[in-house]
Each structure stands twice: as structure tokens, then as C-alpha cells.
One Martini backbone bead per residue (centre of mass of N, CA, C, O) as a GRO file, in nm:
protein
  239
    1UNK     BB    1   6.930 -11.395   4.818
    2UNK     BB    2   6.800 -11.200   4.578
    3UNK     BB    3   6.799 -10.826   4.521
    4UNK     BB    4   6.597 -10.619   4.366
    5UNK     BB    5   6.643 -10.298   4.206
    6UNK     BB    6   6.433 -10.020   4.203
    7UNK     BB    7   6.306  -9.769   4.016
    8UNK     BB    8   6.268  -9.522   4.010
    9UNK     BB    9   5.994  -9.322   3.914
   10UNK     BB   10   6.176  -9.057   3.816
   11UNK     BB   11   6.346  -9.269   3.604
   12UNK     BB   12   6.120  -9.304   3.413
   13UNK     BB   13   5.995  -9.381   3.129
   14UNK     BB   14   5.811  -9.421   2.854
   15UNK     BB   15   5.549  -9.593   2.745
   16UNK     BB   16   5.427  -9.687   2.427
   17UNK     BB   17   5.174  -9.602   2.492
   18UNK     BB   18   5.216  -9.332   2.580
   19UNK     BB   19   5.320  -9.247   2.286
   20UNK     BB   20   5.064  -9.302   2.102
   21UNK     BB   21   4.870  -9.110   2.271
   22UNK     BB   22   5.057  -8.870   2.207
   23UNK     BB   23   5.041  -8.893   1.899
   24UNK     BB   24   4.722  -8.875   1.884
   25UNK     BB   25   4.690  -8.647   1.969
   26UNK     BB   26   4.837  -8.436   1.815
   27UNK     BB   27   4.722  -8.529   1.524
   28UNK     BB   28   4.467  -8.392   1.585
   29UNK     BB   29   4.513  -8.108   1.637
   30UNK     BB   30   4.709  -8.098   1.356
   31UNK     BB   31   4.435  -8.096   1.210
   32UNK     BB   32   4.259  -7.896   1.327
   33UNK     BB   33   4.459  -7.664   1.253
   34UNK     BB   34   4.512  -7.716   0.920
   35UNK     BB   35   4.204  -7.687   0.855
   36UNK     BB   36   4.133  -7.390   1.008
   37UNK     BB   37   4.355  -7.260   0.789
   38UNK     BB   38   4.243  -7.331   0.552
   39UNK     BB   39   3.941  -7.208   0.583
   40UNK     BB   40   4.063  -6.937   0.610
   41UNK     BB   41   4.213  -6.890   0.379
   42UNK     BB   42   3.978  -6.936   0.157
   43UNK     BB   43   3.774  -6.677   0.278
   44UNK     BB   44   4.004  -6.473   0.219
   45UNK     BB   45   4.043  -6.532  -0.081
   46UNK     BB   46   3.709  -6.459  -0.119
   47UNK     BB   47   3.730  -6.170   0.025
   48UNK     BB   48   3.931  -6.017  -0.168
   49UNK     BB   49   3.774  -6.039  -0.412
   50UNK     BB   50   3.502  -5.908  -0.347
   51UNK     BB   51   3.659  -5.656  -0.272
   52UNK     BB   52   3.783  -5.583  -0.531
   53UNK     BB   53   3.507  -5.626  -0.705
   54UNK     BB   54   3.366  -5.382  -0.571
   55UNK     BB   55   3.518  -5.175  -0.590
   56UNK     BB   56   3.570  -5.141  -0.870
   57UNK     BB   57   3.277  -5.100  -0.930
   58UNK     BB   58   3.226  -4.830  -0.719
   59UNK     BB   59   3.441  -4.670  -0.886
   60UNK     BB   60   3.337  -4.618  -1.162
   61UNK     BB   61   3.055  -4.542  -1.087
   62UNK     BB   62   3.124  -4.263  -0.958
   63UNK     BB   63   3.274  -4.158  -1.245
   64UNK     BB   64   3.007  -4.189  -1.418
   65UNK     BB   65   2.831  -4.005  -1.262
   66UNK     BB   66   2.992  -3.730  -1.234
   67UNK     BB   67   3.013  -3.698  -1.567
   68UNK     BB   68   2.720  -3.774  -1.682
   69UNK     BB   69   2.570  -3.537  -1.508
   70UNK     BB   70   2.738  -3.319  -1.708
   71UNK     BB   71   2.605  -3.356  -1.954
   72UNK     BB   72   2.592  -3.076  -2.144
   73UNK     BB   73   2.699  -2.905  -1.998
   74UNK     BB   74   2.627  -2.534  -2.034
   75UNK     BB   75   2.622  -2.214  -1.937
   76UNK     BB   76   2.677  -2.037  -2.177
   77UNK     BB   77   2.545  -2.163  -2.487
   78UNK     BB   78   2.803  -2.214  -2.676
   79UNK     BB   79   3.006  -2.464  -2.662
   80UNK     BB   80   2.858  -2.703  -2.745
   81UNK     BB   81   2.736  -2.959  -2.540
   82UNK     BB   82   2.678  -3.299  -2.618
   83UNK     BB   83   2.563  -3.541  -2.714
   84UNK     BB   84   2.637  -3.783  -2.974
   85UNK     BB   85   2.668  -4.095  -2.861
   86UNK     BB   86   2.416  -4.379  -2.797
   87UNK     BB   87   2.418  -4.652  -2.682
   88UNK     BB   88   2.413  -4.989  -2.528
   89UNK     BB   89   2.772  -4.959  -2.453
   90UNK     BB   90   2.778  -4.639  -2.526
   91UNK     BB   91   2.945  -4.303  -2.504
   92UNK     BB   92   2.914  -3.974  -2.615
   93UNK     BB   93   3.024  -3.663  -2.466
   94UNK     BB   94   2.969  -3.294  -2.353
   95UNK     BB   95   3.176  -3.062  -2.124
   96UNK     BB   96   3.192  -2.804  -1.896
   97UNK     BB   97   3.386  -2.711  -1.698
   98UNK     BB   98   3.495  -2.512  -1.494
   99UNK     BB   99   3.781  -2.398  -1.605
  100UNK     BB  100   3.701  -2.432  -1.875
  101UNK     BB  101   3.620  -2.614  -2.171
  102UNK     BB  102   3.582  -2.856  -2.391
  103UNK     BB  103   3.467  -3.215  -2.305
  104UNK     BB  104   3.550  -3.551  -2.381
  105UNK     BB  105   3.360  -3.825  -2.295
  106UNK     BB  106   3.393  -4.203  -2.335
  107UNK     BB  107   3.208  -4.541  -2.286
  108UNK     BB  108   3.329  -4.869  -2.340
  109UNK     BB  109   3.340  -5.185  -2.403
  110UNK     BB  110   3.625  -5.361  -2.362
  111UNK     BB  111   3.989  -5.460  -2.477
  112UNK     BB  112   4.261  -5.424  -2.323
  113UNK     BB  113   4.462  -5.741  -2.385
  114UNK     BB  114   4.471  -5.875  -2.652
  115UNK     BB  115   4.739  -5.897  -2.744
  116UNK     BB  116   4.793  -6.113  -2.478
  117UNK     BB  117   4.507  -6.292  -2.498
  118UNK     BB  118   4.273  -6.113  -2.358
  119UNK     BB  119   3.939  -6.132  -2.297
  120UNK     BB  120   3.884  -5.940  -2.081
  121UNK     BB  121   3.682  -5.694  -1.978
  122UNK     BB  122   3.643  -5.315  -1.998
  123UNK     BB  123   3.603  -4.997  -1.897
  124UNK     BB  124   3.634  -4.713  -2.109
  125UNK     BB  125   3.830  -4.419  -2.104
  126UNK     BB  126   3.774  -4.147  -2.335
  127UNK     BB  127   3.984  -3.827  -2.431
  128UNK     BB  128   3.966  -3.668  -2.687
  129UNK     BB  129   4.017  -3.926  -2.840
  130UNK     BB  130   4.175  -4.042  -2.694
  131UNK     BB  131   4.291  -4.291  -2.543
  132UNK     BB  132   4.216  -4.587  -2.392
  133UNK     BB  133   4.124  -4.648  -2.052
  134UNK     BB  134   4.104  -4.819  -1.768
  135UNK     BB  135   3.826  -4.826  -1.520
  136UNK     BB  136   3.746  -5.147  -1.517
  137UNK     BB  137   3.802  -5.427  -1.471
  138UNK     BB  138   3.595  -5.742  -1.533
  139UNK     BB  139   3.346  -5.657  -1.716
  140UNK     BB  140   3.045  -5.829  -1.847
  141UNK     BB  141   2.876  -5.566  -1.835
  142UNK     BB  142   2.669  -5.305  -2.021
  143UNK     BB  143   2.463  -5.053  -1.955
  144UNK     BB  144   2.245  -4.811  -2.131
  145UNK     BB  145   1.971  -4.593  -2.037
  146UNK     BB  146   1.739  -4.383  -2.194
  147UNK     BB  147   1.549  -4.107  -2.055
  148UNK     BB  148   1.324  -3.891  -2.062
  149UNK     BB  149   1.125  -3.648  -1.865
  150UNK     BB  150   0.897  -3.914  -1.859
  151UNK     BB  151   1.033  -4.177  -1.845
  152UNK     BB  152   1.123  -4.255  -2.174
  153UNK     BB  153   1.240  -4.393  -2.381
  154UNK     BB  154   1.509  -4.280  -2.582
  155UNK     BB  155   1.694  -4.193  -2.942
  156UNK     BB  156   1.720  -3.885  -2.837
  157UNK     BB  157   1.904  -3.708  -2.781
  158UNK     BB  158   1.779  -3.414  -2.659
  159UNK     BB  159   1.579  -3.573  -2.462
  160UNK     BB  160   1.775  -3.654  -2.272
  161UNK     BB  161   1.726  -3.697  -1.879
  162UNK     BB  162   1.820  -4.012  -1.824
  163UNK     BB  163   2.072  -4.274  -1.697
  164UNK     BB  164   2.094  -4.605  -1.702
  165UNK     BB  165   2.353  -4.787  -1.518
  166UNK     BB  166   2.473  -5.082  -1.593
  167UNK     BB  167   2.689  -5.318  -1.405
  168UNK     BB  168   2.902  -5.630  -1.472
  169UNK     BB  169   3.070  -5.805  -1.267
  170UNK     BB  170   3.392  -6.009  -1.206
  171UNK     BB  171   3.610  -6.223  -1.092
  172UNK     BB  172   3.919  -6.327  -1.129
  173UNK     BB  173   3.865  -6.603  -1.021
  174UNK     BB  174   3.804  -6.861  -0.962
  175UNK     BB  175   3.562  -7.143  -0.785
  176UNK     BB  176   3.553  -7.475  -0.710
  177UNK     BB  177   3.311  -7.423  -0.458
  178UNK     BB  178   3.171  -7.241  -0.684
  179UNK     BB  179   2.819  -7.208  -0.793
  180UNK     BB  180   2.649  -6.998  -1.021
  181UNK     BB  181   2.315  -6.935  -1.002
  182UNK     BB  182   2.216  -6.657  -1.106
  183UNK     BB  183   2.077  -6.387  -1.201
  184UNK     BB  184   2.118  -6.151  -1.469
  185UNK     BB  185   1.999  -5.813  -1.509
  186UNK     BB  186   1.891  -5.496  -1.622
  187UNK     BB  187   1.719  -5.235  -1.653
  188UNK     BB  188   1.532  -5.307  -1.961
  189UNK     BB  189   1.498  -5.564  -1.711
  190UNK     BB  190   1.318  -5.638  -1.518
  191UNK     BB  191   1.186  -5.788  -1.198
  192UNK     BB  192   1.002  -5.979  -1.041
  193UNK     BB  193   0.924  -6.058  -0.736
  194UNK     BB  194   0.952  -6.252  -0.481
  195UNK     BB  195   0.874  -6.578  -0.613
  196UNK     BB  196   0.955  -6.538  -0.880
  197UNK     BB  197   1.022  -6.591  -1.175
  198UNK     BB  198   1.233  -6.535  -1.403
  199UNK     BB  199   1.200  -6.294  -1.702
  200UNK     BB  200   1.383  -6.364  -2.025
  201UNK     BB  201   1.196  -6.216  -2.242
  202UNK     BB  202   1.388  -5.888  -2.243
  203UNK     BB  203   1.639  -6.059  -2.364
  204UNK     BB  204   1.813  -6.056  -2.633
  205UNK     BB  205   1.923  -6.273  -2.858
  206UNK     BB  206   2.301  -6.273  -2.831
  207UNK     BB  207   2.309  -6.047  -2.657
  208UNK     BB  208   2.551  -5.940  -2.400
  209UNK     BB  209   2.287  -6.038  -2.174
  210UNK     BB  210   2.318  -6.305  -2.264
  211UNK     BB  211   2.413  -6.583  -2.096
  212UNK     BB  212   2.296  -6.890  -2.135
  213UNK     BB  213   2.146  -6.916  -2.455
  214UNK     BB  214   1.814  -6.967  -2.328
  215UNK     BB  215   1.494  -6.847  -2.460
  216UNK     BB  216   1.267  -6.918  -2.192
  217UNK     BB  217   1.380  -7.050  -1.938
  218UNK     BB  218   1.401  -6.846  -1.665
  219UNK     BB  219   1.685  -6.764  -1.726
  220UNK     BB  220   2.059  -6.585  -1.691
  221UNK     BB  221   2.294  -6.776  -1.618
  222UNK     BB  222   2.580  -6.952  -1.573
  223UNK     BB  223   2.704  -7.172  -1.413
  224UNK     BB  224   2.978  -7.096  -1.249
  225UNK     BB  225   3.320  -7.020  -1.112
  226UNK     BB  226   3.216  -6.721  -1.036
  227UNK     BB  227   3.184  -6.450  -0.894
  228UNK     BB  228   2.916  -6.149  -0.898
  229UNK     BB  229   2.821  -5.769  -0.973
  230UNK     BB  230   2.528  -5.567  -0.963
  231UNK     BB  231   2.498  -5.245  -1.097
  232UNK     BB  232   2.209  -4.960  -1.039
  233UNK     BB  233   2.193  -4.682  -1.200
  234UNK     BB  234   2.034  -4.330  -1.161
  235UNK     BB  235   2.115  -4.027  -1.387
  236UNK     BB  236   2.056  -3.729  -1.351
  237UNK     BB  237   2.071  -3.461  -1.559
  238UNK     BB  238   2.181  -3.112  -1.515
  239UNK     BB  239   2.044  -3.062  -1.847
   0.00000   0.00000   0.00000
């Protein structure tokens, strides 16, 4: 009689079925670690944009405010400190600095890469005449409000005493899973409180704030993958 001699349990190897089984159990765990992590990554880069445009829209506002409040400054009352030309895209005024001595600074929207071929605007910042500097890039629409004492639009520069700044800011880069489908409008159009529908009746067509190019719509959006930031302020003037 012929005898078979047994392999013992703890020399045998895996048999095809448990390598199969182990082989599926790894590819789920690796695809739900790899989903997790595209996932991660784009949140990242989601709110990386947002915070970048949101510093960049609230650095400019805030040296905007810091020196538009003091427009016309001028305590000595001879150094001739005043609004001088008040557009609604651009401004230029003149203050007495601290140190002595009078400052001409103007703000406007303009395109600071064109020789690049880059259209993208950005909030401009000329001192004393000199050359143009960007204060904020990406930003897609500017607009100055001037508003006298009794707090009415005025376009007489001696009774500006408060001026609104809307800016609207944009992502630098496009988003293909996100559809901007909001409205915005500026401080000259305010909009009724929701659930009411946008009031585009205030928007000039064809001016620098209408966006969709379709006047009478109740709608200002983009309807693009871009996301944006829409920030108003208003400064009352120290003079």
C-alpha cells in the first residue's frame, strides 16, 4: 500500500480564489483612497482660487478706502488738496499727506498685459502722474458712486462727500464642474430682497456692468465657470 504524505498547513501557499479575493479587496480600498484624494485635491485647488481672489478683492479695497477717505484732504486750506476728475470707472483726487506735501493719486480699470496679449483687467494705481501699477488683478467691473451731503448722486466734484466703491472680482482660472449662474449689479442698482426676482431695469446696456447683454431679462449672470466676488463699500470723505 502506497502512503501520501501530507503538507503540513503552514507550508501550504494561497490558493487562486484567495488571491482573486485579495486582489479585489486592494483594487476597492485603491480606488476609494485614489477618488478620495482627486476629491481632496480639487476642494484644494477650489478654495486656494477663492482665497486668493478674495485677499487680492480685499487688499485693494482697503487701500482704496485708507486714501479715498482722505480725497481733498488739506488742512492747511492753501495747498489745493480736491477731487479733480470723478468718472465711473476712475477717479482722481489730490491730499496732504502727513509728512507735508500734495499727492495726486488716480484708480482705474484698465488692462496691464495687453502687450501679452492678456486681456484681463486690473484696478490701476497712478501716483503723481506716473506710470500705472496693478493694485488688484482679475477684476472684472469698477465702479465709483458719488453721493453729496444729503446723500443724492452728484456730479459736481466740491459736493462729493461719499463715494461708493463696488468691485467684482473673478478666479484666475475656470472651473469645468462649476456653472456661475449669480447675478451681480453694482451699488447704482441696488436689487430687491429675495425671493424677488433681479431687477436688470438699472443696468445701461452695453455698459462695462451689464454682463449677459440681455436688457429686460431680470438676470445680470455670467452663466460661465469662472467663480467671482462682488464687494461695496461706502466712504465718507474726511473733508
Amino acid at each position: 500500500m502506497r502512503t501520501v504524505a501530507e503538507t503540513p498547513i503552514a507550508q501550504r501557499g494561497f490558493t487562486l480564489v484567495e488571491l482573486m479575493i485579495a486582489l479585489a479587496i486592494s483594487g476597492v480600498v485603491m480606488a476609494a483612497i485614489v477618488t478620495t484624494f482627486r476629491i481632496q485635491q480639487a476642494s484644494y485647488v477650489v478654495q486656494d482660487e477663492v482665497v486668493v481672489m478674495q485677499q487680492n478683492l480685499r487688499a485693494a479695497m482697503s487701500q482704496m478706502t485708507r486714501e479715498l477717505r482722505m480725497a481733498r484732504y488739506d488742512p492747511s486750506k492753501i495747498a489745493g488738496a480736491e477731487i479733480s476728475a470723478a468718472a465711473a470707472s476712475s477717479i482722481t483726487f489730490s491730499m496732504v499727506a502727513n509728512a507735508g506735501g500734495l499727492t495726486t493719486i488716480t484708480y482705474s480699470l484698465y488692462v496691464p498685459y495687453a502687450a501679452e496679449g492678456n486681456t484681463a483687467t486690473a484696478i490701476g494705481r497712478a501716483v503723481n502722474g506716473g506710470a500705472v501699477a496693478p493694485l488688484a488683478e482679475n477684476i472684472q467691473a469698477l465702479e465709483f458712486r458719488y453721493l453729496d451731503a444729503s446723500g443724492n448722486v452728484t456730479t459736481v466734484l466740491a459736493d462729493i462727500a461719499t463715494i461708493q466703491v463696488s468691485i467684482l472680482a473673478r478666479a484666475d482660472r475656470q472651473d469645468p464642474s462649476f456653472v456661475n449662474t449669480l447675478s451681480y449689479f453694482p451699488a447704482s442698482c441696488p436689487q430687491p430682497a429675495p425671493p424677488a426676482l433681479p431687477d436688470d431695469s438699472c443696468i445701461v446696456a452695453g455698459s462695462a456692468w451689464d454682463f449677459d447683454g440681455v436688457p429686460g431679462n431680470n438676470s445680470n449672470a455670467f452663466n460661465d465657470n469662472f467663480r467671482r466676488r462682488l464687494l461695496i463699500t461706502t466712504i465718507q470723505l474726511r473733508n
